[in-house]
C-alpha positions as CSV (number, residue, x, y, z in Angstrom):
1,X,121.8,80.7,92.2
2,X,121.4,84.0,90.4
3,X,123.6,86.7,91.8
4,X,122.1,89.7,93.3
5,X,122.5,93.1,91.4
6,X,124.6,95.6,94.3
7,X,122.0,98.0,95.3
8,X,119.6,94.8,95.9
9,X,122.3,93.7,99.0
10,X,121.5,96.3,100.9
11,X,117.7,95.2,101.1
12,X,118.3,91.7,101.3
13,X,121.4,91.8,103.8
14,X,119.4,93.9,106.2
15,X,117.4,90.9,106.8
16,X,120.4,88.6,107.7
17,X,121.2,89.5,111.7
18,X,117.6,87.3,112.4
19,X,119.6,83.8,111.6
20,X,122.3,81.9,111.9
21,X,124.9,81.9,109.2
22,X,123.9,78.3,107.6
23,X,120.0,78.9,107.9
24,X,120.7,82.7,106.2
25,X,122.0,81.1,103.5
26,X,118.9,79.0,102.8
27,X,117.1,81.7,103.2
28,X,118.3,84.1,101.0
29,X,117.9,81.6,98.2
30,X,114.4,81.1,99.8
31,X,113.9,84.9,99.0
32,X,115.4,85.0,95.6
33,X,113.5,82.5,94.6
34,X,110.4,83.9,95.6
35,X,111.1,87.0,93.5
36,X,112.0,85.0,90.5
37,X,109.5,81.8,90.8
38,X,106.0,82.0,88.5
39,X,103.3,80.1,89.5
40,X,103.3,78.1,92.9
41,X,105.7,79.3,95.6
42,X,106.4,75.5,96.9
43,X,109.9,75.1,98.4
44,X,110.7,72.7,95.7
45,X,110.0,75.7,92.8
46,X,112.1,78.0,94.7
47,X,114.7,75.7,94.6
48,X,114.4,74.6,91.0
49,X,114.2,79.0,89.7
50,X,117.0,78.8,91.5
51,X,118.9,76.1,89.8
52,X,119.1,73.8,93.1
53,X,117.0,70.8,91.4
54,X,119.8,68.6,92.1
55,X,120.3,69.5,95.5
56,X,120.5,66.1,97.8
57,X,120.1,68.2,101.0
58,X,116.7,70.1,100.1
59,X,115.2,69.4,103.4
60,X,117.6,72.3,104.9
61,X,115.7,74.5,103.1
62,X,112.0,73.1,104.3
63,X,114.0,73.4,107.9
64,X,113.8,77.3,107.6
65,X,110.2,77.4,107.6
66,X,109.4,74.5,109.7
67,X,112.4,74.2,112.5
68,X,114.9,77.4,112.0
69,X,115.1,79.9,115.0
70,X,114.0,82.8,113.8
71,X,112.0,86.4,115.1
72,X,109.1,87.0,113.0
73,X,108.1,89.6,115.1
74,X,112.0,91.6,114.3
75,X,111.7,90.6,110.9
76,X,107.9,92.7,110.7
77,X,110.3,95.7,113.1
78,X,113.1,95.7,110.2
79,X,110.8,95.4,107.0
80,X,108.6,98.6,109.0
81,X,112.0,100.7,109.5
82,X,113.3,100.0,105.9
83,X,109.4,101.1,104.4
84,X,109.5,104.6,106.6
85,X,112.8,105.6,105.9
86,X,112.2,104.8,101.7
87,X,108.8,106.1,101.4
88,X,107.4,108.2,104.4
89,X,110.2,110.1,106.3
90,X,108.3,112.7,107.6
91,X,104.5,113.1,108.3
92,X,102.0,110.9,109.6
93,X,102.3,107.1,109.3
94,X,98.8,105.8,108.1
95,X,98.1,102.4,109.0
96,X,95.8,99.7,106.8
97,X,94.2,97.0,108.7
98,X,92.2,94.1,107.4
99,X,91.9,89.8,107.1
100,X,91.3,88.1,104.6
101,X,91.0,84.0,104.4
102,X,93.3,81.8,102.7
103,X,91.5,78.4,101.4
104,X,93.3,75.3,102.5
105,X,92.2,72.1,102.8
106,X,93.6,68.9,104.7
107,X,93.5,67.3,108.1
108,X,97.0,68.9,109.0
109,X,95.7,71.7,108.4
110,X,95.1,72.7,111.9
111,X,94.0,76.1,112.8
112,X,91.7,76.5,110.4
113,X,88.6,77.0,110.3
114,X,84.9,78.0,108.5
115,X,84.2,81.7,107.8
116,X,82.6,83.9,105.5
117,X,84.0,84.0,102.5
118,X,84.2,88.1,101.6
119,X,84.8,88.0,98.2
120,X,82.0,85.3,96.7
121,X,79.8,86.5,99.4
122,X,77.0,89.3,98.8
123,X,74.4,91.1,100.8
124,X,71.7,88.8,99.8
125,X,74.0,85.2,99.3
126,X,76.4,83.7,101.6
127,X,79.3,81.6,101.1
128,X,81.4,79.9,103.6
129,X,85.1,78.4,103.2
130,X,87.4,75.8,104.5
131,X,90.9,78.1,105.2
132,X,92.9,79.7,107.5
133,X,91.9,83.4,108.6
134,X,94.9,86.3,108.4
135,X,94.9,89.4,109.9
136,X,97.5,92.1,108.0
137,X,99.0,95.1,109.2
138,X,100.2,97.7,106.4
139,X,101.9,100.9,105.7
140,X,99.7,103.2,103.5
141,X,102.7,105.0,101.6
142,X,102.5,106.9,98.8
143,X,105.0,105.3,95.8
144,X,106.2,108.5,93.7
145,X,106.5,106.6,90.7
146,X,103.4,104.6,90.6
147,X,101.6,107.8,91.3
148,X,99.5,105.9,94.0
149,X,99.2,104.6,96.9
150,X,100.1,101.4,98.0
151,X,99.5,99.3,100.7
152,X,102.5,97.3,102.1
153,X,102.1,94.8,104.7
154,X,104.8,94.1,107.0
155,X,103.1,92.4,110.1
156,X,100.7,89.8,109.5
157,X,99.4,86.8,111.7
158,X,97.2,84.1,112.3
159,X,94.0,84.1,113.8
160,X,93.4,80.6,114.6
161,X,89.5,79.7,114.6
162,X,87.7,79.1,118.0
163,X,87.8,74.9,117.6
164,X,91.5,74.9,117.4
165,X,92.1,77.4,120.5
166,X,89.4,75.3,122.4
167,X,91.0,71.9,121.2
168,X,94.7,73.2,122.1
169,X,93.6,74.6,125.6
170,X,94.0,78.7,124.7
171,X,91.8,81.5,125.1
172,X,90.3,82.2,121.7
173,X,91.0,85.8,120.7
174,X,88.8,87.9,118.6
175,X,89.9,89.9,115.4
176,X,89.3,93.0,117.2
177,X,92.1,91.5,120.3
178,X,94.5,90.6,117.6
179,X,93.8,94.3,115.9
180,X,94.9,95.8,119.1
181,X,98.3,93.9,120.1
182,X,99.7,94.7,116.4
183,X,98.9,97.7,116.2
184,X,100.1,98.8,119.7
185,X,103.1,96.9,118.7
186,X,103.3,99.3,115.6
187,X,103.2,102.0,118.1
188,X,105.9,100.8,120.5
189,X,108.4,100.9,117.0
190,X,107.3,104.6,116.2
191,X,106.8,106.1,119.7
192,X,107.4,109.7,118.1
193,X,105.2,109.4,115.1
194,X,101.7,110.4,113.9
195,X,100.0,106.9,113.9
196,X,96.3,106.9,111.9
197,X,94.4,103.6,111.5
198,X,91.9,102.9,108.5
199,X,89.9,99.7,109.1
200,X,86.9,98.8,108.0
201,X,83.5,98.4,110.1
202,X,84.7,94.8,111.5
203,X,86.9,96.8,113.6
204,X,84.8,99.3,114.6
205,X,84.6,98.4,118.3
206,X,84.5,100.3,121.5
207,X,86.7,98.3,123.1
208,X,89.5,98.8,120.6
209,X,89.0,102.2,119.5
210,X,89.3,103.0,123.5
211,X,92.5,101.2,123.8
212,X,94.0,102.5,121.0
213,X,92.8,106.7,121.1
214,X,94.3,106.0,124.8
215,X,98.0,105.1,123.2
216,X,97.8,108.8,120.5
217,X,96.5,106.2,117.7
218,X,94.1,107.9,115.6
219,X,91.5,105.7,114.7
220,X,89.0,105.8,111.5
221,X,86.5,102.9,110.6
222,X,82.9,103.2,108.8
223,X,79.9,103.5,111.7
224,X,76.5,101.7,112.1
225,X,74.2,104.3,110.6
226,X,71.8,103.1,113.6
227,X,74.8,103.9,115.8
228,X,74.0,105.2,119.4
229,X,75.1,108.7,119.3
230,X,75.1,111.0,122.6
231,X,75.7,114.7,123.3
232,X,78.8,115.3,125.9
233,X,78.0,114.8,129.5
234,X,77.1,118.1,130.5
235,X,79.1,119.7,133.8
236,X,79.1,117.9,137.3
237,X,77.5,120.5,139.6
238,X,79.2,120.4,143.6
239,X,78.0,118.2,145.8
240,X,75.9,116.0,143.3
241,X,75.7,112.1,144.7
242,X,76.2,109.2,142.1
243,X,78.5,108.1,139.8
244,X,79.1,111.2,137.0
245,X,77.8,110.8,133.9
246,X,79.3,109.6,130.8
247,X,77.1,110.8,128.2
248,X,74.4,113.4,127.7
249,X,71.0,113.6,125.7
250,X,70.6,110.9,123.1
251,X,70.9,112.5,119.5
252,X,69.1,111.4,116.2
253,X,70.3,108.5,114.2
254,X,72.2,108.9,111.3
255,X,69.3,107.3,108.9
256,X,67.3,110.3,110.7
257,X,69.4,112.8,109.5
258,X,70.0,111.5,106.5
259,X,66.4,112.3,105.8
260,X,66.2,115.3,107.3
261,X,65.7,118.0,104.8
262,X,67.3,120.4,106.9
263,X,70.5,118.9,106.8
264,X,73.1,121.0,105.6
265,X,75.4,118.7,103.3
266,X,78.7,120.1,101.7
267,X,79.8,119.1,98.1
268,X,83.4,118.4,97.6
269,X,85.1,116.8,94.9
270,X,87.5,113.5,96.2
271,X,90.3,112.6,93.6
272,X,91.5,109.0,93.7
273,X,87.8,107.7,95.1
274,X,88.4,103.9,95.6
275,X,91.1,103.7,92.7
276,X,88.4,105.6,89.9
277,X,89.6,108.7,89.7
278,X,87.6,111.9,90.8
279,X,84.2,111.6,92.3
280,X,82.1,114.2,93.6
281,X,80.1,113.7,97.2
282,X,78.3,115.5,99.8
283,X,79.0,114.8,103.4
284,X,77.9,116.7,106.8
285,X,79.6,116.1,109.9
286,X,79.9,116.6,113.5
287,X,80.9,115.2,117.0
288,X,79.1,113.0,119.2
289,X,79.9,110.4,122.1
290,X,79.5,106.8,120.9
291,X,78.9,104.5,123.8
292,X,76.9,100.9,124.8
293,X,76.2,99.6,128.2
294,X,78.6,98.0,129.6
295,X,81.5,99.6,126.8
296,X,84.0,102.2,126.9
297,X,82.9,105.9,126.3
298,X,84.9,107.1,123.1
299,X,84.5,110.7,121.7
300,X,84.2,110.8,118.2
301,X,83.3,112.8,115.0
302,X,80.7,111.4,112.8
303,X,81.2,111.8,108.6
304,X,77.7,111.2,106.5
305,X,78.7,110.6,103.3
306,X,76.3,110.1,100.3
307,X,76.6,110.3,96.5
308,X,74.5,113.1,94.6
309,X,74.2,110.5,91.9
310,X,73.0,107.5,94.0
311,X,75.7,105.1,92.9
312,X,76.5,104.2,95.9
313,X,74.6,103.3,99.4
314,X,75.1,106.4,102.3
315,X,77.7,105.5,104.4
316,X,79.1,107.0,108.2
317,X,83.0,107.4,108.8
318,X,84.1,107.6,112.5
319,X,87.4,109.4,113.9
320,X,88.5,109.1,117.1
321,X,90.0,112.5,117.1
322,X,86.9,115.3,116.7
323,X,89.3,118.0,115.9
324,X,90.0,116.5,112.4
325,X,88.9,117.9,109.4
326,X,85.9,115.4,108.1
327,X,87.4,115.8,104.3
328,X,90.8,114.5,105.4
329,X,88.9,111.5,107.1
330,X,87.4,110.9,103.9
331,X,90.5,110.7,102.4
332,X,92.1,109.0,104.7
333,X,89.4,106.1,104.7
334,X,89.6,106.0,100.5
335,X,92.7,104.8,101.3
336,X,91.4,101.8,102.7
337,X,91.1,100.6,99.2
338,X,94.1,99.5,98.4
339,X,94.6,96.9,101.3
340,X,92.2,94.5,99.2
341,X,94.2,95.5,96.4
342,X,97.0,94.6,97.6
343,X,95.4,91.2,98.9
344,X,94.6,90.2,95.2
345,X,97.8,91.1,93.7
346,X,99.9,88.9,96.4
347,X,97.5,85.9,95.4
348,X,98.3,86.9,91.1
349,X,101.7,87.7,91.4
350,X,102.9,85.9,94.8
351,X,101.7,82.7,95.2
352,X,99.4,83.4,98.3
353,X,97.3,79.8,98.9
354,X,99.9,77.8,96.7
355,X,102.0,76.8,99.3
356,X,102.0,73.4,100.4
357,X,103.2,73.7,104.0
358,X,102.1,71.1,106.7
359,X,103.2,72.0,109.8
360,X,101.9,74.5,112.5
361,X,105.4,76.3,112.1
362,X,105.5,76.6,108.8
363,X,102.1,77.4,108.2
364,X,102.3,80.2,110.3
365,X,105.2,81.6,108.7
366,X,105.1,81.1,105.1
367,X,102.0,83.5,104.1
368,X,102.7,86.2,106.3
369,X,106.4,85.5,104.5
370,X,105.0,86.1,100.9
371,X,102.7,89.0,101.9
372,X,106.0,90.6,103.5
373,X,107.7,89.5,99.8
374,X,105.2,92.3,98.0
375,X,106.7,94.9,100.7
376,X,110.3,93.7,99.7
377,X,109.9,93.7,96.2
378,X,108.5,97.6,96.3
379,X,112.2,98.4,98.3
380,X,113.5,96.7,95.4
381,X,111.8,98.5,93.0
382,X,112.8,102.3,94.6
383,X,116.5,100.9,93.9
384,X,116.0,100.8,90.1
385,X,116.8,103.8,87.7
386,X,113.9,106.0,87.4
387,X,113.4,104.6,83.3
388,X,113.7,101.0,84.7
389,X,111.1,101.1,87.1
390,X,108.6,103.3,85.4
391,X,108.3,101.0,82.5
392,X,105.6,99.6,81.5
393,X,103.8,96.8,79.5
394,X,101.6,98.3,76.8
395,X,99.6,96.6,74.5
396,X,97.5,98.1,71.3
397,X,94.6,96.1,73.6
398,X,96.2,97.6,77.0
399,X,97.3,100.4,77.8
400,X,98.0,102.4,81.2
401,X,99.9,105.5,82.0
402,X,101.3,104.2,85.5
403,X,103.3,100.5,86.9
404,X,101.2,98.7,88.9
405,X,102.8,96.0,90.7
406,X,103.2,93.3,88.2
407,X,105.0,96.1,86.6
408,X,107.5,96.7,89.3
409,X,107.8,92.6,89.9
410,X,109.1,92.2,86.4
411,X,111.5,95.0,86.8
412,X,113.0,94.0,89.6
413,X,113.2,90.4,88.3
414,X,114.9,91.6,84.9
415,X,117.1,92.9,86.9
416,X,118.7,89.7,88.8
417,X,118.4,87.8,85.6
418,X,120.5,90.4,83.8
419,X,123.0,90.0,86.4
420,X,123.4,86.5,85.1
421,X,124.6,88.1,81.8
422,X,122.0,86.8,80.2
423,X,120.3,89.8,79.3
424,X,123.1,91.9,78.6
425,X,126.7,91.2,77.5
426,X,129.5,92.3,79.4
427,X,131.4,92.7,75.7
428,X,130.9,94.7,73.1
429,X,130.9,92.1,70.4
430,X,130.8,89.0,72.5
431,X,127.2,87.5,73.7
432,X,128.4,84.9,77.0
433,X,126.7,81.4,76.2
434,X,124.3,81.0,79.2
435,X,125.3,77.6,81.5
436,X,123.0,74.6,81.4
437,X,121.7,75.3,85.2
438,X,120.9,78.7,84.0
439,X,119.1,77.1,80.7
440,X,116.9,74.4,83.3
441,X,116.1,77.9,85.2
442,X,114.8,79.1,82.1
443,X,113.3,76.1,80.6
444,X,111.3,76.1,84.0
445,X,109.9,79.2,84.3
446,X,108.9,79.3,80.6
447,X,107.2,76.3,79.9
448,X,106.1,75.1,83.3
449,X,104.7,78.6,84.7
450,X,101.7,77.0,85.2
């Protein structure tokens, strides 16, 4: 196995009080060879990047996954503590939330299930697919030398479809129930923290925007243009019979005041709009009560946002908080963004849907495992030397001012294959002749990284 450079232990190690001593040791190799394996993130490739091939006993490995005794949920509490202390100390804690599918097939295969498929999908076409649906928790923290920000997930789970729950004998819980328990739980780890939430319009329910403003979360999701908007209820006079009201006069809908030709709009200037660069908009704001029969009452402020240029479609932000400023909403919802990003760059760089898992356990665990991995190797990454990590691959074809995560991914592996020796020589005039498992290592990720 390739040996760890020092200032990697004290990422890895952190992860060791959730096993036993003999499982630990499977799965740290596990780990490295996650970092280090191209293509499919199988067991056996681990294993092989890590110069194991001949291993007899490779089924202790597969045990991690499918039999160890192991917390997930203390794992997702340590990866969170390791990504505020590195990368948000101080300030608010933004919060991405999102699912996405991942497309597997097979009849053991249980908790899947057939959704829409958001990515070959459209307004006017449809697609459905065969997978298993995720739902991801991640920290919004800005990387200082990426000069971005990324989105790093550290608590993700299943949301198994509504035939397996019925099939099983459990209650079938919706996205928006699952929404609420993680990030509750997020707010049970940082009690004393600013907590903001940026989902998209899936999650903009009453129910859980009501549970969640109740618990100091601060809650921002798009709104229904032909959302039912109410003034405050207006003072309970003494001595008045009935229940007290919950809302006041109806106000217009947002498609009527986005006609309106007396609306006042303000022109700003965004930077970073949805990863291309500056972008000028007009928005007008203010507060309403959102509410539905039968639903929670939730006070909110309304953000109308619309391009002078029309290239893209009006669109309504929501805050739970009415106080806030609606240009830090704004930017607080842009952010948004890179939660798909980061979706797409775990499936390029990470193996997300190549795993070959079979069981309930292990299906459970492994993908939330490799979404966690793109959280891990960002630590990683803020251990390098500022040159190391800021490097990047340019092309006469490509170029690009800033690393993106492919960027970082190579760094950090560079720098566990150089402590091999193979990269650099420990003497001056002296090059060490790599060992034969370190050449099958090689051989494998060169020519069979497909």
């Amino acid at each position: 196995m390739p040996d760890l450079p020092a200032r990697f232990a004290a990422i890895i190690v952190a992860f060791a009080s959730l096993f036993r001593h003999r499982t630990w040791l499977h799965a740290e190799i596990l780990l490295i060879g996650a970092i280090l394996a191209p293509g499919k993130r199988t067991v056996t490739s681990l294993l092989r990047i890590t110069g194991l091939s001949g291993e007899r006993h490779f089924v202790n490995y597969h045990r991690v996954l499918n039999r160890a005794r192991w917390n997930s949920r203390r794992a997702a509490h340590l990866l969170l503590g390791l990504l505020i202390n590195t990368f948000v100390p101080a300030g608010p804690v933004i919060l991405g939330l999102d699912d996405t599918i991942e497309r597997r097939r097979g009849k053991c295969i249980a908790a899947k299930g057939i959704y829409r498929d958001p990515v070959r999908s459209s307004d006017a076409h449809f697609v459905k697919a065969s997978g298993l649906r995720w739902i991801s928790l991640m920290l919004l923290a800005p990387i200082p030398w990426a000069a971005r920000t990324w989105a790093l997930p550290f608590l993700t789970a299943l949301a198994p479809s509504e035939r397996y729950c019925h099939e099983h004998g459990k209650r079938h819980k919706k996205l928006t129930d699952w929404a609420r328990q993680m990030v509750l739980q997020a707010r049970r780890w940082l009690p004393e923290r600013e907590l903001v939430l940026v989902a998209d319009m899936g999650f903009a329910a009453l129910e859980l925007l009501a549970a969640l403003s109740c618990r100091g979360v601060i809650c921002i999701t798009r709104l229904r243009l032909d959302a039912a908007l109410y003034e405050p209820a207006p003072p309970r006079h003494p001595g008045t019979k009935g229940r007290p009201r919950s809302k006041g006069a109806r106000l217009p809908n947002l498609t009527e005041v986005l006609k309106r030709t007396s609306t006042r709009w303000r022109r700003v200037t965004v930077p970073g709009w949805y990863g291309e660069g500056d972008r000028t908009i007009e928005f007008c704001s203010a507060t309403a009560v959102w509410c539905h029969s039968g639903k929670p009452v939730v006070l909110i402020r309304w953000v109308l946002v619309r391009d002078p240029l029309g290239r893209f479609s009006p669109q309504a932000l929501l805050c739970t908080v009415p106080a806030r400023d609606p240009l830090q909403i704004i930017r607080w919802f842009i952010l948004r963004w890179q939660v798909e990003v980061t979706f797409q760059e775990a499936r390029a760089h990470l193996g997300v849907e190549t795993q070959r898992q079979w069981s309930d356990r292990a299906v459970s665990r492994t993908t939330p495992c490799l979404f966690g991995l793109f959280s891990i190797v960002t630590l990683l990454a803020a251990q390098l030397s500022q040159r190391v990590r800021t490097a990047v691959l340019v092309d006469s074809w490509y170029r690009k001012s800033h690393p993106t995560f492919a960027d970082a991914l190579a760094a950090v592996r560079q720098a566990i294959w150089r402590e091999t020796g193979l990269l650099t020589s420990r003497h001056r005039h002296k090059m060490p002749k790599p060992s034969q498992a370190l050449q099958r290592c090689l051989i494998y990720a060169l020519c069979r990284a497909a």
